[in-house]
ZAMARGU-4260 file (C-alpha; in steps of 0.2 Angstrom, whole numbers, plus 5000, padded with zeros to 4 digits):
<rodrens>
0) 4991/5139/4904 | 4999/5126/4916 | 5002/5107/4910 | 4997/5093/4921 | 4998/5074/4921
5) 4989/5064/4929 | 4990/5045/4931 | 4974/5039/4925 | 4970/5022/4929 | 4953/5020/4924
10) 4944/5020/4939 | 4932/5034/4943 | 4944/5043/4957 | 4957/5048/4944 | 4945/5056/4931
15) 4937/5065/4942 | 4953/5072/4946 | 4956/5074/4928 | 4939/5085/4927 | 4941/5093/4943
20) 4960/5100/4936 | 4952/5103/4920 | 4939/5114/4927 | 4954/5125/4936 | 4960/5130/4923
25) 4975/5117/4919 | 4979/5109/4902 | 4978/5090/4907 | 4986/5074/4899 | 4982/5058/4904
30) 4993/5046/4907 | 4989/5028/4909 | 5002/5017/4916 | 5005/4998/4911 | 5014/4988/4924
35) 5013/4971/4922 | 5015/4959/4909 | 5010/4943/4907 | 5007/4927/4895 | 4992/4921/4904
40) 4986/4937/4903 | 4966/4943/4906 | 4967/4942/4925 | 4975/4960/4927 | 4963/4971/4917
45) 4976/4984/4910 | 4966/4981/4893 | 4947/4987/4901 | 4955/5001/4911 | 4964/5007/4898
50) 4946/5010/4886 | 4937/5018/4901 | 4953/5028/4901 | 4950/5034/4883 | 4931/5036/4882
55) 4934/5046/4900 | 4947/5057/4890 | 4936/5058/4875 | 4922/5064/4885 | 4934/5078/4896
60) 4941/5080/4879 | 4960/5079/4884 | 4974/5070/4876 | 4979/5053/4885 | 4994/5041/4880
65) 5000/5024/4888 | 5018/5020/4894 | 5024/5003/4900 | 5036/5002/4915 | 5032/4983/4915
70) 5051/4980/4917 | 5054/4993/4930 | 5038/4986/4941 | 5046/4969/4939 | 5065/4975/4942
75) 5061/4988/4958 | 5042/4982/4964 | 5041/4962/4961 | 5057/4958/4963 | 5055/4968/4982
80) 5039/4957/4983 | 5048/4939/4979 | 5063/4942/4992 | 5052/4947/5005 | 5041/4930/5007
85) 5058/4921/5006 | 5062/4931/5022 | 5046/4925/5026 | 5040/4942/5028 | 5023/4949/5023
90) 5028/4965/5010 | 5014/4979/5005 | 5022/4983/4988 | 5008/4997/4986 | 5021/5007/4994
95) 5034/5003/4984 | 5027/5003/4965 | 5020/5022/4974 | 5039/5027/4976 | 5048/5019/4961
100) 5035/5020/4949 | 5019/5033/4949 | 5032/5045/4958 | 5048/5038/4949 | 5048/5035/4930
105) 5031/5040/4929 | 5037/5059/4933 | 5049/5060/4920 | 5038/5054/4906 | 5027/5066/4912
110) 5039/5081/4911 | 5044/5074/4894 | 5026/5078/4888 | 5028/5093/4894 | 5021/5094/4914
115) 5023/5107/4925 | 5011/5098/4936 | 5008/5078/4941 | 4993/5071/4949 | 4985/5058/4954
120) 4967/5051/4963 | 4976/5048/4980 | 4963/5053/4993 | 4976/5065/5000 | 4981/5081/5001
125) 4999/5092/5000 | 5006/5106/5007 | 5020/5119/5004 | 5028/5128/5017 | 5044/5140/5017
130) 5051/5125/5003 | 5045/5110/5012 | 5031/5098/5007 | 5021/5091/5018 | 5008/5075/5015
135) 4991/5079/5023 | 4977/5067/5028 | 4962/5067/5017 | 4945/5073/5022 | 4939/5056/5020
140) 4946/5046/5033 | 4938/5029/5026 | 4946/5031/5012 | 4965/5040/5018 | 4978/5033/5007
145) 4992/5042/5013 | 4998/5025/5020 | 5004/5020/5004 | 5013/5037/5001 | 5025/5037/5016
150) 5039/5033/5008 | 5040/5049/4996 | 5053/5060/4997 | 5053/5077/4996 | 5060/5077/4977
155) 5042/5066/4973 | 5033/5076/4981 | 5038/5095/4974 | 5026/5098/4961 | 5011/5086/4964
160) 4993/5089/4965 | 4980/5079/4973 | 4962/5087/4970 | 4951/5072/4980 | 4960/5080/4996
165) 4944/5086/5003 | 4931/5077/4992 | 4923/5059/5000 | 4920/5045/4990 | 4903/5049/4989
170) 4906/5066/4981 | 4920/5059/4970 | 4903/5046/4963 | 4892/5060/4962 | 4902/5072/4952
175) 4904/5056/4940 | 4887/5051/4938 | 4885/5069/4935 | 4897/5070/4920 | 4890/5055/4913
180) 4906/5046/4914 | 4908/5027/4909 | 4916/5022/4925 | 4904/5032/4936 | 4897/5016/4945
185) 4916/5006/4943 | 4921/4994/4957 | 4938/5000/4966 | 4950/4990/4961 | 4956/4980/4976
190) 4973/4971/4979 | 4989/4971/4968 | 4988/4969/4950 | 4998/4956/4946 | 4989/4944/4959
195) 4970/4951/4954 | 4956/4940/4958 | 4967/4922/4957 | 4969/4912/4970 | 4986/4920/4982
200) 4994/4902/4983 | 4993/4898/4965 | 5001/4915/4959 | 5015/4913/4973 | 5019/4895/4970
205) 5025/4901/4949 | 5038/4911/4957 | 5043/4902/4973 | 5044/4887/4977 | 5035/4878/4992
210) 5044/4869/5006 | 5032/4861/5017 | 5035/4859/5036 | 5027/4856/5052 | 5013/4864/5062
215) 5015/4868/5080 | 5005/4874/5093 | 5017/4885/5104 | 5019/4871/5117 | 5029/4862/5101
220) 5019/4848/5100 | 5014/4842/5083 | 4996/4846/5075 | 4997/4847/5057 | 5007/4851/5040
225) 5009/4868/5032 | 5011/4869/5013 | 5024/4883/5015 | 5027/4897/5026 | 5028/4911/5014
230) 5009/4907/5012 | 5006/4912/5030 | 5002/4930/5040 | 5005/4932/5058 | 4987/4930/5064
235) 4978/4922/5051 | 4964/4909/5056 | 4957/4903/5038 | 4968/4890/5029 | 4979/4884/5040
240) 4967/4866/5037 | 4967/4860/5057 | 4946/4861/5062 | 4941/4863/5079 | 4953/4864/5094
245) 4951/4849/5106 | 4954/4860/5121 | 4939/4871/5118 | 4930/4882/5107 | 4939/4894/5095
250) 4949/4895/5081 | 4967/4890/5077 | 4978/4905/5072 | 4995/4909/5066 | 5006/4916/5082
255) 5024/4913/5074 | 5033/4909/5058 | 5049/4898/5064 | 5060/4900/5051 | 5072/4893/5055
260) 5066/4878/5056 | 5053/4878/5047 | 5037/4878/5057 | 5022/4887/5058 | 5018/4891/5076
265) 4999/4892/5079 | 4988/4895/5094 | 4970/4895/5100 | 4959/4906/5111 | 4970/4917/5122
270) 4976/4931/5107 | 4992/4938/5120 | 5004/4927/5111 | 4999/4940/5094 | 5003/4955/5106
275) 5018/4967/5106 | 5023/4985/5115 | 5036/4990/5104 | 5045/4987/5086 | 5061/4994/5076
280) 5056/4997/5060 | 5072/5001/5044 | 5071/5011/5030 | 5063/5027/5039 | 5060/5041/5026
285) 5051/5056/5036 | 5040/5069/5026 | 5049/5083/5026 | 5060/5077/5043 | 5060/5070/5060
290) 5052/5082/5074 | 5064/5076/5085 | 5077/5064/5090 | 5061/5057/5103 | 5041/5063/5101
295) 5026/5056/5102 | 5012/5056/5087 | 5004/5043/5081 | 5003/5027/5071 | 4996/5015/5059
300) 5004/4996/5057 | 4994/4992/5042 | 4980/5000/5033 | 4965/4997/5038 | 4968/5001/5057
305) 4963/5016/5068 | 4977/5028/5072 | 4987/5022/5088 | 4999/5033/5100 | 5015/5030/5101
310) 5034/5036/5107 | 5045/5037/5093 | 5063/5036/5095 | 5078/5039/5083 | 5091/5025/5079
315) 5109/5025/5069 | 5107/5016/5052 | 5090/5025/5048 | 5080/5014/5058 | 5069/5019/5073
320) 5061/5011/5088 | 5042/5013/5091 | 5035/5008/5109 | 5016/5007/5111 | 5005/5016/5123
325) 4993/5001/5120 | 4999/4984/5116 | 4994/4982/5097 | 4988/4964/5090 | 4998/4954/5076
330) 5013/4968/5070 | 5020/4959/5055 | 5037/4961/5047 | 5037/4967/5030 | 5022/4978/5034
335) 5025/4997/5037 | 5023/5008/5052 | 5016/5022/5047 | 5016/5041/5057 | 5005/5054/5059
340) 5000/5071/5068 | 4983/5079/5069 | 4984/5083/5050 | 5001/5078/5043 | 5006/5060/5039
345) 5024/5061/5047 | 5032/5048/5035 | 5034/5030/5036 | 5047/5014/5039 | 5047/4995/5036
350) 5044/4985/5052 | 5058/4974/5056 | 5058/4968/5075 | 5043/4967/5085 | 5046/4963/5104
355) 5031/4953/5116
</rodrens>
């Protein structure tokens, strides 16, 4: 009989996984992993998750165990998310605690206990063909999350399983409630763990420190006072603490972070400001290669968006240039373009550049 792990988190997609494996036949471990640490602990809520996870296992009646990577999240993920707001960058570290953690250490403990198999609940799917591993959309679009696995290689992805590939969320609900499993009716955790439900600034403001500037509207003249750019996303309307426009109606919004000199460019009304046709993103990784040195396919700038088509073109240094069919509303540095076919997410890279 086969060995799998699966990351269990305690949230009703993975053990429904874990069932869905145990009813094919697999001898399955859960693995829960604990990746953040705290003093002022209770706002990530490891400790909860972690019980569902074992009254879940009890109930499947599979083995379970807990490993800390605490200090490999901080050293690989958090330290990622730190140095990009200093850029004044807006970082998705989803994607990056999905390479160097739940596909990193997390695979090697997982062999230690004996894995032939890893899996996860990533509404996904994966496919083998003549040695190559391709990542596939998952049935259900809502809830797709091959986003945040773009950036896994070809290693990460060898012997992975991901049974909620053609289940919905609804299904995934059903089978649970079926099972009589604790978490059947659990709220999807949302957000990063370490942040949780606290206020974004506060959390921010332990780690970095503010440096307060002036608020511009894109003609340079003066309006108000920002609390720090790293607090700031390219399009953002709540926050920014300057009411109404004299001008007319609508709100103000964020068209540009100066770093340079430290001011936070915002506008009103007329949106072309936020528009772009083209960016260069670094840090390509394709799944399982590049169709070309140019191709067209499509694409995704964060992760709640609709698929948009695009031209792709190769560049030296592992970068790439993507131009726009349509122009697209608030790209945002940091943030990653992600690529896709009909059925295959193509892979991924960090947006660098983006050009009005």
């Amino acid at each position: 009989m086969k060995t799998v792990v699966i990351g269990m988190s305690g949230g009703v997609d993975s053990a429904v996984s874990a069932y869905l494996l145990q009813r094919q036949g697999y001898n399955v471990i859960a693995l829960f992993m604990h990746n953040w640490e705290e003093e002022d602990d209770g706002v990530c809520t490891a400790e909860q998750d972690f019980e569902d996870v074992k009254r879940v296992s009890d109930r499947l009646g599979i083995a379970y165990y807990s490993v800390n990577f605490a200090k490999a999240y901080r050293e690989r993920v958090f330290s990622y998310f730190l140095d990009e707001y200093r850029k004044g960058r807006t970082p998705n570290p989803d994607v990056l605690c999905n390479r160097e953690i739940k596909f990193g250490p997390f695979i090697d403990y997982a062999k230690a206990l004996g894995a032939d198999f890893v899996a996860t609940g990533h509404y996904c799917g994966i496919e083998h063909v003549n040695g190559a591993h391709y990542l596939l959309k998952a049935k259900d679009q809502n809830k797709d999350q091959t986003y945040f696995l773009n950036q896994l290689s070809q290693k990460q992805l060898e012997n992975v399983i991901f049974p909620l590939a053609d289940l919905t969320k609804t299904e995934v609900r059903q089978i649970a409630e079926e099972l009589g499993l604790v978490n059947a009716a659990k709220k999807d955790s949302t957000g990063i763990c370490f942040i949780g439900e606290r206020n974004f600034r506060k959390f921010l403001q332990q780690y970095l420190p503010n440096q307060a500037g002036e608020i511009v509207d894109i003609h340079g003249n003066h309006v108000g006072e920002h609390i720090g750019l790293m607090y700031y996303t390219l399009g953002q309307r709540r926050g920014l603490g300057l009411g109404g426009s004299k001008e007319g109606d609508g709100r103000w919004f964020v068209a540009e972070k100066d770093m340079q000199h430290n001011r936070l460019v915002v506008s009103h009304g007329d949106e072309s400001v936020l528009m772009s046709n083209a960016l260069v993103a670094s840090g390509v990784n394709f799944i399982p290669v590049a169709p070309a040195e140019k191709f067209r396919c499509r694409a995704k700038f964060r992760y709640r968006q609709s698929e948009q088509d695009v031209e792709v073109s190769l560049l030296d240094g592992g970068k790439i240039k993507v131009d726009f069919c349509q122009p697209q509303r608030a790209v945002t540095p940091g943030q990653f373009v992600v690529l896709y076919d009909d059925r295959r997410c193509l892979g991924g890279a960090t947006i660098d550049e983006v050009f009005r």
